[in-house]
PAMARGU-422113 format. One line per 2 residues: number of its first residue (from 1); for each residue x, y, z of N, C-alpha, C. Coordinates in Angstrom, 1 decimal. Atoms other than C-alpha are relative to their C-alpha. Layout:
<sites>
NUM	X/Y/Z/X/Y/Z/X/Y/Z; ...
</sites>
This chain:
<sites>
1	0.6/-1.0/-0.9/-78.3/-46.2/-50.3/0.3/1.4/-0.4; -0.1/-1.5/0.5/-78.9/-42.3/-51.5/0.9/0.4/1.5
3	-0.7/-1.0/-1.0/-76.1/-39.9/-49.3/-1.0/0.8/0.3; 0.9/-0.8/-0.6/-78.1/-37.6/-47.5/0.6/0.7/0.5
5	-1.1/-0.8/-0.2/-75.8/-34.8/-47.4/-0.2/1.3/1.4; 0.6/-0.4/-1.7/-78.0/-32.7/-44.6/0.3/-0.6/0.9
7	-0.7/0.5/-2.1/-77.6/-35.1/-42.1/1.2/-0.2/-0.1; -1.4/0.2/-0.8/-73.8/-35.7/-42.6/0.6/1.5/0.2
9	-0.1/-1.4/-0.3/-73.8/-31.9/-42.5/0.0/0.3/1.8; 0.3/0.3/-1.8/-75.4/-32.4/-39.1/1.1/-0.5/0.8
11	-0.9/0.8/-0.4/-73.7/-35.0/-37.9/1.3/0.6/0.3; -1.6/-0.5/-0.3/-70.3/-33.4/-38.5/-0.2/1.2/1.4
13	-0.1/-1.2/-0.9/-71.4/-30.1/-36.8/-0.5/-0.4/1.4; 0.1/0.6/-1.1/-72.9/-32.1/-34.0/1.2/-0.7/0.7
15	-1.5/0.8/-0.6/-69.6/-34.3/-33.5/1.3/1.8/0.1; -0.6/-1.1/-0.2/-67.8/-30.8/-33.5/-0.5/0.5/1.4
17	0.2/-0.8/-1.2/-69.8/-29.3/-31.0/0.4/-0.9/1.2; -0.2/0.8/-0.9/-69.6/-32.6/-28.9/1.4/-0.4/0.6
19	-0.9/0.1/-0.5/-66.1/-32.7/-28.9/1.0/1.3/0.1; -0.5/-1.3/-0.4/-64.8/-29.4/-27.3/1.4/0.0/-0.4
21	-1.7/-0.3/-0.1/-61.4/-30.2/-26.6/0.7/-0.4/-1.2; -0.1/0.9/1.3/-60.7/-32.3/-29.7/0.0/1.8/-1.3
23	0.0/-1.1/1.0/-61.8/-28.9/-31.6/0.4/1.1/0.1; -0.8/-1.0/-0.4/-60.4/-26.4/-29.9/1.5/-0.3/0.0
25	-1.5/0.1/0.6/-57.0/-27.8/-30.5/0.0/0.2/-0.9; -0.5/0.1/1.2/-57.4/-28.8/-33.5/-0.3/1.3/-0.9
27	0.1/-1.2/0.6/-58.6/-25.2/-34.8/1.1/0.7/0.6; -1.3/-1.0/-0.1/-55.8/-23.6/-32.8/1.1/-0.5/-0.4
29	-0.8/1.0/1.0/-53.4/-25.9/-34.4/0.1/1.0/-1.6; 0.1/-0.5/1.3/-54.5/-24.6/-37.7/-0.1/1.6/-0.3
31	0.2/-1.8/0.3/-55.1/-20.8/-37.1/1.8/0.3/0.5; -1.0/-0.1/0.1/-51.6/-21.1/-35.8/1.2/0.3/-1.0
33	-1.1/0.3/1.3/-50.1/-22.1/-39.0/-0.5/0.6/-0.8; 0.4/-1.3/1.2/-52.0/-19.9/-41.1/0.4/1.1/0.5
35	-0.5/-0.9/-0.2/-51.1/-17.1/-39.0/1.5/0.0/-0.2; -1.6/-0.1/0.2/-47.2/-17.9/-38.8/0.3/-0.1/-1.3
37	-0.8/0.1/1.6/-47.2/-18.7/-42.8/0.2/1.8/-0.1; 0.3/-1.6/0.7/-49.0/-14.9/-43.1/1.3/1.2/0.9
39	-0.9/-1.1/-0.7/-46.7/-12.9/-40.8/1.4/-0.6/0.4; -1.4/0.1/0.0/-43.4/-14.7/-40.5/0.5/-0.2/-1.0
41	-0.3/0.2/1.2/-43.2/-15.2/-44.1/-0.8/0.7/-0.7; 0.4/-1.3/1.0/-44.8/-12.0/-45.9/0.2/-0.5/-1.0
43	0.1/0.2/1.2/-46.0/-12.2/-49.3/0.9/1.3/-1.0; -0.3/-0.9/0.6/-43.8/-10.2/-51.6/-0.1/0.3/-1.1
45	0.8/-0.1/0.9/-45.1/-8.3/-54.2/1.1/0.5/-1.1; -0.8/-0.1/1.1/-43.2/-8.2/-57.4/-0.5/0.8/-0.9
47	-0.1/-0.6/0.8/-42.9/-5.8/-60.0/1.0/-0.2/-1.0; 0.1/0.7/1.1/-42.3/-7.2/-63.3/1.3/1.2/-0.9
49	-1.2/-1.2/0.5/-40.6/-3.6/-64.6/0.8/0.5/0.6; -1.1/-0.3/-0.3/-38.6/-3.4/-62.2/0.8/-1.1/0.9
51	-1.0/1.0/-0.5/-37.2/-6.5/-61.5/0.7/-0.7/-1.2; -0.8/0.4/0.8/-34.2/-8.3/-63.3/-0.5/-1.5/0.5
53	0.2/1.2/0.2/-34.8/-11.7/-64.1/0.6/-0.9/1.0; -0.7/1.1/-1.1/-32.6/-13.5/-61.3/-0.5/0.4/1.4
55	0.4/-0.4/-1.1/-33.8/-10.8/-58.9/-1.6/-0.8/0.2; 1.7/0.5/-0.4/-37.5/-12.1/-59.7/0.3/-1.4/-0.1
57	-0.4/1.7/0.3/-36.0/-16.2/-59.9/0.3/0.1/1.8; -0.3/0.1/-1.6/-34.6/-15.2/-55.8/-1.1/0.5/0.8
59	1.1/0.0/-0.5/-38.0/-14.1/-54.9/-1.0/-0.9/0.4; 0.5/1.3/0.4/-39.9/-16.8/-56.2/0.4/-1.1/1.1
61	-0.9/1.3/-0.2/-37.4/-19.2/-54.9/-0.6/0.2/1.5; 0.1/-0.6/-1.8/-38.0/-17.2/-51.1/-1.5/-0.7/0.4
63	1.5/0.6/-0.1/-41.8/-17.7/-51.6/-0.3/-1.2/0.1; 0.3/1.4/0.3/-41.7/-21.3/-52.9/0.2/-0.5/1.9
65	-0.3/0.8/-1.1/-40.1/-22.7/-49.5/-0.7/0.1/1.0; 0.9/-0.1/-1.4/-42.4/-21.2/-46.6/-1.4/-0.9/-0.8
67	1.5/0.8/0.8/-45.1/-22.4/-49.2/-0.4/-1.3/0.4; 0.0/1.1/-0.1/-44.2/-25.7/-49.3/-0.1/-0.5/1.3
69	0.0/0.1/-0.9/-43.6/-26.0/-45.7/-0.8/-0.5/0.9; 1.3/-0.1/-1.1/-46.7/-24.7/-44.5/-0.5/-1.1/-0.4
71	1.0/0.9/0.7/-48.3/-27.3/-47.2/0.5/-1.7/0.8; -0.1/0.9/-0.4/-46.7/-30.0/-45.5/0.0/-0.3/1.5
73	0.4/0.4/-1.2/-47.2/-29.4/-42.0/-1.5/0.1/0.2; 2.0/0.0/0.4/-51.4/-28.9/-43.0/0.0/-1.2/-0.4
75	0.1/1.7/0.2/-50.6/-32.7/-44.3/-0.4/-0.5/1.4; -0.4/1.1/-1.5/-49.3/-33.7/-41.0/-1.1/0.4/1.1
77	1.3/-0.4/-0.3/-52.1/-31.9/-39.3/-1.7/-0.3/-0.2; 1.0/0.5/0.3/-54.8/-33.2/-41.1/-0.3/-1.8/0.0
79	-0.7/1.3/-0.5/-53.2/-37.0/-40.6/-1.0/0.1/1.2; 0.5/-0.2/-1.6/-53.5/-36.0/-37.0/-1.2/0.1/0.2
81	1.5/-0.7/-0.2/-56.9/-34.7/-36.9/-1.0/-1.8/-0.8; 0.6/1.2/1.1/-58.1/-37.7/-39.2/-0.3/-1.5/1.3
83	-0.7/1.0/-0.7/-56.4/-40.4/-37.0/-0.6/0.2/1.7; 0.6/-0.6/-1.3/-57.9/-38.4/-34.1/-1.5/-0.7/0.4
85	1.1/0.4/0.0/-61.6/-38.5/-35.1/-0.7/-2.0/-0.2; 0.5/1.8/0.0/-61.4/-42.8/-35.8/0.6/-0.3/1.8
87	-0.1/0.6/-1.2/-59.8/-42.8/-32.4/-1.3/0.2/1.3; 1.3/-0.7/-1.0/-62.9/-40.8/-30.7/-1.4/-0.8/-0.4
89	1.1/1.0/0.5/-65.4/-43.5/-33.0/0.5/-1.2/0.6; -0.1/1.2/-0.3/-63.7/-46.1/-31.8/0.1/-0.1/1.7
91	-0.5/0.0/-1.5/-63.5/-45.1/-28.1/1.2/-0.2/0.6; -1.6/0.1/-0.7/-59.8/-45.1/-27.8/0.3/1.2/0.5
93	-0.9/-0.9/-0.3/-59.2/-41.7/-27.5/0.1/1.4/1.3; 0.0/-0.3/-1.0/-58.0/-40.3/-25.0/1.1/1.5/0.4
95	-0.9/-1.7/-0.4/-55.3/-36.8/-25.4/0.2/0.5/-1.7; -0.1/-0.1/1.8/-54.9/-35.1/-29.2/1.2/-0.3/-0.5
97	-1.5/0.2/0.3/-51.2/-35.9/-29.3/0.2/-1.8/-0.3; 0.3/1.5/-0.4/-52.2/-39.8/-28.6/0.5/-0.8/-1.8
99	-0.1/0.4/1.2/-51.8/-40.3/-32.5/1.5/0.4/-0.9; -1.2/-0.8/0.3/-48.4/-38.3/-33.4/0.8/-1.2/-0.9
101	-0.6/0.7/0.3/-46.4/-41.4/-33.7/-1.0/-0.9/-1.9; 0.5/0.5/1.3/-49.0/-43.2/-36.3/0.1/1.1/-1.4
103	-0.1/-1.3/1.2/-49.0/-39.8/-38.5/1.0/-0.1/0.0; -1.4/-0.3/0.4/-45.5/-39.4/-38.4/-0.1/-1.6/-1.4
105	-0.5/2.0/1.1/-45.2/-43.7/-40.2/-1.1/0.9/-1.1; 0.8/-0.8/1.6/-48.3/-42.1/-43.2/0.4/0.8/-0.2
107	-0.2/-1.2/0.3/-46.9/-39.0/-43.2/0.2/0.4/-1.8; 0.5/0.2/1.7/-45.4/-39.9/-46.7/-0.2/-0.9/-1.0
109	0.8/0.5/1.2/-47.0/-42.3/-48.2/-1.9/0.8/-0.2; 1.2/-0.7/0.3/-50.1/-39.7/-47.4/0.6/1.1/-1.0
111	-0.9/-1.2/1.4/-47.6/-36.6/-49.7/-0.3/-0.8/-1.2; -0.4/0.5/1.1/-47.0/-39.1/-52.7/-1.8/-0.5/-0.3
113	1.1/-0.1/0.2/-50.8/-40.0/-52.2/-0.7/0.9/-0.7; 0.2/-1.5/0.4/-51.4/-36.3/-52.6/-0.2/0.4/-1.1
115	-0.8/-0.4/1.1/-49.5/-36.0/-55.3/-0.8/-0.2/-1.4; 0.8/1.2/0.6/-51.3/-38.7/-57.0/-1.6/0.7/-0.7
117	1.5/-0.8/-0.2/-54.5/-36.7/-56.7/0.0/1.2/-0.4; 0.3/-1.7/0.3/-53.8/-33.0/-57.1/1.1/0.1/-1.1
119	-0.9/-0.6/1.0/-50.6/-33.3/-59.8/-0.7/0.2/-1.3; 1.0/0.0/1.1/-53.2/-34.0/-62.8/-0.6/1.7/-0.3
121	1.2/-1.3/0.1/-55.6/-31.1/-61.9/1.1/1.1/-0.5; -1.0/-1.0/-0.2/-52.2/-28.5/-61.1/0.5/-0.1/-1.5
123	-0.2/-0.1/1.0/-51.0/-29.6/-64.4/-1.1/0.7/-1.3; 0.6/-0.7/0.9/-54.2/-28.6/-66.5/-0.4/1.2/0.6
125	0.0/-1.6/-0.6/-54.7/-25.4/-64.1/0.8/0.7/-0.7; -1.2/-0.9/0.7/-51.0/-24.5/-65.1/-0.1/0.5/-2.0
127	0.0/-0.2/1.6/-52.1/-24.6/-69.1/-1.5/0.9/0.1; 1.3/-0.7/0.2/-55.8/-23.4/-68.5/0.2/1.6/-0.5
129	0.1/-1.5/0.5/-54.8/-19.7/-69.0/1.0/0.2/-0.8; -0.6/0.6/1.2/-53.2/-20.8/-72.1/-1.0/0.0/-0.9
131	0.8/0.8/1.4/-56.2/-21.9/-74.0/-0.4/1.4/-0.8; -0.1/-1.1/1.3/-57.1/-18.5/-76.0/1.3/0.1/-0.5
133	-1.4/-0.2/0.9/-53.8/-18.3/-77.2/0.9/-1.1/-0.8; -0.3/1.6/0.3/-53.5/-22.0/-78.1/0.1/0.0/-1.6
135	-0.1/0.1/1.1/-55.0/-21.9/-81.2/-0.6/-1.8/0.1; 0.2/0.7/0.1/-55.3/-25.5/-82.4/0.0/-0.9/1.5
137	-0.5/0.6/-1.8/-54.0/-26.7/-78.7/-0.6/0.7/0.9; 1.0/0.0/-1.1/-57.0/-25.6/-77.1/-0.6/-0.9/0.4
139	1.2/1.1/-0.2/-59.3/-28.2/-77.4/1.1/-1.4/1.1; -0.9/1.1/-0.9/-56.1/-30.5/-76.0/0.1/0.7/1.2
141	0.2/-0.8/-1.2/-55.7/-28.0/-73.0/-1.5/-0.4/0.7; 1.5/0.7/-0.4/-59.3/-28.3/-72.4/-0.8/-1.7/0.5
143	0.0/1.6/-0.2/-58.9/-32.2/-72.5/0.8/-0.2/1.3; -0.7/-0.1/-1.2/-56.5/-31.8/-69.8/-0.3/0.5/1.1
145	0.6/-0.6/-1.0/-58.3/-29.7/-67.5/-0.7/-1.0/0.1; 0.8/1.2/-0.3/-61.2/-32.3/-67.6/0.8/-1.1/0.5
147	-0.5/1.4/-0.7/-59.0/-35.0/-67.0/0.1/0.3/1.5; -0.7/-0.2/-1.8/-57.2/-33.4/-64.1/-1.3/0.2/1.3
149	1.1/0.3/-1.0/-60.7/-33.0/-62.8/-0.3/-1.0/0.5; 0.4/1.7/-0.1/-62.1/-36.3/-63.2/0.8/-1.0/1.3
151	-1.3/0.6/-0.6/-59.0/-37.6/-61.8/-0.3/-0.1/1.8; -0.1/-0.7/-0.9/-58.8/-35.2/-58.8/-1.8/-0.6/1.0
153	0.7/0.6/-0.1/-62.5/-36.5/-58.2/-0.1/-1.4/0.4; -0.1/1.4/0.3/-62.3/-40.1/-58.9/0.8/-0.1/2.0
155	-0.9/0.4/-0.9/-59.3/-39.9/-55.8/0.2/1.0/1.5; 0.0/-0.7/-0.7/-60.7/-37.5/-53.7/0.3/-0.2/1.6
157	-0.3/0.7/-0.6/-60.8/-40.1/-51.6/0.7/-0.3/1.3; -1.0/0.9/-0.3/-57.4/-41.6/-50.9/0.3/0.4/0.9
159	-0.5/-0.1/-1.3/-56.4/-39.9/-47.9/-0.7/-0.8/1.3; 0.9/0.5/-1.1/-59.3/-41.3/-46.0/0.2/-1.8/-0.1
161	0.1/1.5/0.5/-59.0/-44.8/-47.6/1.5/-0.8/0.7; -1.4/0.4/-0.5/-55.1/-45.1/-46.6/-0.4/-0.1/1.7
163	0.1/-0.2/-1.4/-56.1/-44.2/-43.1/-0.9/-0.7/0.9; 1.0/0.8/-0.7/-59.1/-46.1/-42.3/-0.5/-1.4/-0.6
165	-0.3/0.9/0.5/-58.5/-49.0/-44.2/0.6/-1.0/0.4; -1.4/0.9/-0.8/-56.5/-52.2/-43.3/0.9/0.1/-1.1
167	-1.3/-0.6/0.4/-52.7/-51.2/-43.6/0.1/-0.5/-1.6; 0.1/0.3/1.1/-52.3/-51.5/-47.6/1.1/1.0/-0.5
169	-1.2/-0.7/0.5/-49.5/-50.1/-49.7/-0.8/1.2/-1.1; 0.7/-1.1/1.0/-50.0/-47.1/-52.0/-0.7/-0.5/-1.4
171	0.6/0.6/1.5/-50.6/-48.6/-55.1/-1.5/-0.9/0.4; 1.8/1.3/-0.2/-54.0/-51.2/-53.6/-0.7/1.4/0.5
173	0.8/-0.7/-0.4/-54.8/-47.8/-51.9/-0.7/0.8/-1.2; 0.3/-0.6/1.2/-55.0/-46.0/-55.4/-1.1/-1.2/-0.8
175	0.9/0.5/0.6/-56.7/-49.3/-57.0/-1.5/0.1/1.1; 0.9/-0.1/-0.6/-59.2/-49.4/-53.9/-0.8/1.1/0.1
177	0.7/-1.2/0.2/-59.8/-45.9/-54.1/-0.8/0.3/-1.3; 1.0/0.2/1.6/-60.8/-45.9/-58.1/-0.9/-0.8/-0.2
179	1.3/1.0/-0.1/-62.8/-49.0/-57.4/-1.4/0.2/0.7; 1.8/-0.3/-0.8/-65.2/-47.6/-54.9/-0.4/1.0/-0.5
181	1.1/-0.4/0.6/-66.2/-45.1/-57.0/-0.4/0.2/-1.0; 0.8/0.7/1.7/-67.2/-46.8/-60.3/-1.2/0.0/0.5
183	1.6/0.2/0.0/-70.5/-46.1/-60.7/-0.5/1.4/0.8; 0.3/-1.1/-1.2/-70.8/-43.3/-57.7/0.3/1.4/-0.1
185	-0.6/-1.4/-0.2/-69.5/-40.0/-59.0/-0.8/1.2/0.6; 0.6/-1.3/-0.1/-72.3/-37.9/-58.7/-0.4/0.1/1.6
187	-0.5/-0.4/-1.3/-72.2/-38.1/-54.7/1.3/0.5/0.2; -1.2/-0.5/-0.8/-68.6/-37.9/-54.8/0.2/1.6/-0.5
189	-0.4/-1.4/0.6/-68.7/-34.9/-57.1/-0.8/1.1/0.7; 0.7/-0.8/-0.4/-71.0/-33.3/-54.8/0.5/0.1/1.5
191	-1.0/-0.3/-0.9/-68.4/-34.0/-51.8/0.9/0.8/0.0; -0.9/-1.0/0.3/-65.8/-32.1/-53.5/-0.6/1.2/-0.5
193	0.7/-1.5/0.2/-68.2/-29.1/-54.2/0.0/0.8/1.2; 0.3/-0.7/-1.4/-68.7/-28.8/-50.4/1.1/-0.1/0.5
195	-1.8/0.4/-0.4/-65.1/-30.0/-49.3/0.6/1.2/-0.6; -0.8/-0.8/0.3/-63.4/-27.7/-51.4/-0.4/1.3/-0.9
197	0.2/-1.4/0.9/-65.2/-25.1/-53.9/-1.0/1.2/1.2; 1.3/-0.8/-1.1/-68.0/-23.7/-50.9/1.3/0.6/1.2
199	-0.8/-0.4/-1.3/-64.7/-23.5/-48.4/0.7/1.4/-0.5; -0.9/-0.3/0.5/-62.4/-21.9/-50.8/-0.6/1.6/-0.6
201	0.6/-1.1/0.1/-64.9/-19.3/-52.1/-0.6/0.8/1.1; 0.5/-0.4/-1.6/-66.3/-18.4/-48.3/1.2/1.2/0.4
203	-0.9/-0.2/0.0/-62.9/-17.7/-48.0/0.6/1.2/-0.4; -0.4/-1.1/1.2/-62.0/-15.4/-50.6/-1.2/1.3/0.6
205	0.9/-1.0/-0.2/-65.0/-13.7/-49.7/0.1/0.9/1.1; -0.2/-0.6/-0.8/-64.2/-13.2/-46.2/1.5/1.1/-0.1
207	-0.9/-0.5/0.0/-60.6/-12.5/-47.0/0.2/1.8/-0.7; -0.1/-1.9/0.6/-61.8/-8.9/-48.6/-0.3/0.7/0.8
209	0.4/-1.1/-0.5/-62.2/-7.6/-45.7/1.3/0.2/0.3; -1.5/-1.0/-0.2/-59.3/-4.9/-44.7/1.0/0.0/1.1
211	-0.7/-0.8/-1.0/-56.6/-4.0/-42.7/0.6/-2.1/1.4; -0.6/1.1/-0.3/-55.1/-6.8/-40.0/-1.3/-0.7/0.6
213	1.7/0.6/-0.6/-58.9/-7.7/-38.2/-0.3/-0.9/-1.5; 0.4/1.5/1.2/-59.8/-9.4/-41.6/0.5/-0.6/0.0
215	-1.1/1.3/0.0/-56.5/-11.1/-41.8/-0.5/-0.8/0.8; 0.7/1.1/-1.5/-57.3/-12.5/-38.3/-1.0/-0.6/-0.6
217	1.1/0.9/0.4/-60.8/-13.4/-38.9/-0.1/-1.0/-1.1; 0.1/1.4/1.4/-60.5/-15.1/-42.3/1.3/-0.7/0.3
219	-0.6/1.8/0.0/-58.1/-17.4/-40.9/-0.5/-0.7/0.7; 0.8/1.1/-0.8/-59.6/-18.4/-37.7/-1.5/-0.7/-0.3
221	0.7/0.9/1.0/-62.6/-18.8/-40.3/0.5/-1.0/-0.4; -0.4/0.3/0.8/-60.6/-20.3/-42.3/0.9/-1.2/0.7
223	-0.5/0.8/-0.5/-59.2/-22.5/-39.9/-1.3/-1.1/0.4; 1.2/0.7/-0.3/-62.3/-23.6/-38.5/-0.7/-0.8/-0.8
225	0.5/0.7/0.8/-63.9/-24.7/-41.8/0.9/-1.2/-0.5; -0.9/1.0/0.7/-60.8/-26.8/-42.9/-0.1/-1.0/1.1
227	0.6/1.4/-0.8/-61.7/-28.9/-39.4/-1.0/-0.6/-0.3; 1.4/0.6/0.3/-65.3/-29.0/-40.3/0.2/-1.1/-1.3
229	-0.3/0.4/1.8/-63.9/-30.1/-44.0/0.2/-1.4/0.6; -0.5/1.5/-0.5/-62.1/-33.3/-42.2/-0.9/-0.6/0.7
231	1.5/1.0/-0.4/-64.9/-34.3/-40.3/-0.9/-0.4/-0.6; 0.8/0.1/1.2/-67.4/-33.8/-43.1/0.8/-1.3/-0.5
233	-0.7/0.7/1.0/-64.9/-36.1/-45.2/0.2/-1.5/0.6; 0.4/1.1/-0.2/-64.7/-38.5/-42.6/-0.9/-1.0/0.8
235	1.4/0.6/0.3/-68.1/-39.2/-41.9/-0.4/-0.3/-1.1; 0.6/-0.2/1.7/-69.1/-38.6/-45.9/0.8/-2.0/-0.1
237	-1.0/1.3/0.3/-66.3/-41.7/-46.1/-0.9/-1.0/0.7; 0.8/0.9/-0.2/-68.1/-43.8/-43.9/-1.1/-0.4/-0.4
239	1.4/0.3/0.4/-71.4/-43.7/-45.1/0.2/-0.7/-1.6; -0.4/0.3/1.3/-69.8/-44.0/-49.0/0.0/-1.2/-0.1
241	-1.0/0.9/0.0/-68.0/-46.7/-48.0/-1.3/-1.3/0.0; 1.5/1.6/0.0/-71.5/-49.1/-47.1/-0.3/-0.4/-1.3
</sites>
C-alpha cells in the first residue's frame, strides 16, 4: 500500500490539535530545555590565536558536557512523548507523567540504539570536510559518507520499533528494524527528508533572526516542530508497519 504522506501530515497535525494538554506539555517540556541548554550554558566562542592548546582542550571539554546532557534528556523526553502518544491510541492515557517509569527501563537500551543509527553517519560527517585534501582517500571518504547515510536511513526506524513492538532485546530490534525495510527505502528516505532535513533547515532559517526575540522564537519553533517530528514518526510507523 503507497504512504500517502499528506494525510499522515494531516493526521499528525490533527492529533496535535486534538490533544491540547498532551501538547502543551510536551512543547513546554522541550522549549524548556532548549532554553536552559542556551542560557545556563552559553556557547563560548574561541579564538584559535589566542588560545593555548589546553586553554582551547578546557573549553571544549566545558562545551562537550552541557552538550551531552541536554542530548540525553531530549532522549528521555522523546521516550516520554513516544510512550505517551501509544497510550492516547490505545485509550489508556490518562496524565503525561503516567509513562515516566516505562521510559526510565528504555532509557538505555533506546541511547545504545541511537548510537547504532547516528555513529556511522557522525563518523563520515567527521571525514566529509576532508575529502578535497584527501587526495587518493576521497573516493573512500565518500564511501563512508554514503554508508553512514544508508545506514542512518535503513534504522531510522529503531526507536519506534523498540517501543511499540513486543518487548525484544536490542540486537532482534536492530534485525527487525533492517528487515522491515528491504525493499521500502524510497518512503523511508522520504520520512527522513521531512523528519529531519525540512526541520533542521526551517530552523536555521528562523534562527537568523537577531537579538534575544529570535533566540525565543526559534526554539519555541523549534520546540514545537520536534513534537510534530514524534508524532509524524509515529503515525508514519504505523502505517509502514502494515
Amino acid at each position: 500500500m503507497p504512504i500517502k504522506f499528506p494525510s499522515l501530515l494531516q493526521d499528525s497535525w490533527n492529533f496535535i490539535r486534538n490533544q491540547g494538554s498532551f501538547t502543551l506539555t510536551g512543547t513546554a517540556l522541550l522549549i524548556l530545555l532548549q532554553l536552559s541548554t542556551i542560557f545556563l550554558f552559553p556557547r563560548v566562542e574561541i579564538q584559535a590565536g589566542n588560545t593555548s592548546n589546553q586553554e582551547m582542550l578546557t573549553l571544549l571539554t566545558s562545551q562537550l558536557a552541557p552538550t551531552i546532557i541536554s542530548a540525553l534528556i531530549s532522549v528521555f523526553i522523546n521516550i516520554l512523548l513516544i510512550l505517551n502518544i501509544k497510550s492516547i491510541n490505545s485509550g489508556t492515557y490518562q496524565h503525561f507523567s503516567q509513562n515516566i517509569g516505562a521510559t526510565l527501563k528504555a532509557f538505555f537500551p533506546i541511547i545504545l540504539l541511537s548510537i547504532f543509527m547516528v555513529m556511522p553517519l557522525s563518523i563520515g560527517i567527521s571525514f566529509g570536510g576532508t575529502v578535497g585534501q584527501q587526495g587518493n582517500l576521497a573516493i573512500m571518504i565518500l564511501l563512508l559518507m554514503a554508508t553512514g547515510i544508508y545506514l542512518f536511513i535503513k534504522l531510522s526506524l529503531v526507536v519506534y520499533v523498540y517501543l511499540l513492538e513486543a518487548p525484544q532485546g536490542i540486537m532482534q530490534t536492530l534485525r527487525f528494524t533492517w528487515g522491515l525495510s528491504r525493499g521500502r527505502m524510497v518512503p523511508l528516505f522520504l520520512f527522513c527528508i521531512l523528519s529531519y532535513f525540512f526541520p533542521s533547515l526551517l530552523g536555521s532559517l528562523i534562527g537568523r533572526i537577531g537579538g534575544d526575540v529570535g533566540i525565543i522564537l526559534s526554539q519555541v519553533v523549534g520546540a514545537f516542530i520536534s513534537l510534530f517530528v514524534v508524532v509524524f514518526g509515529f503515525r508514519f510507523y504505523q502505517v509502514y508497519r502494515q
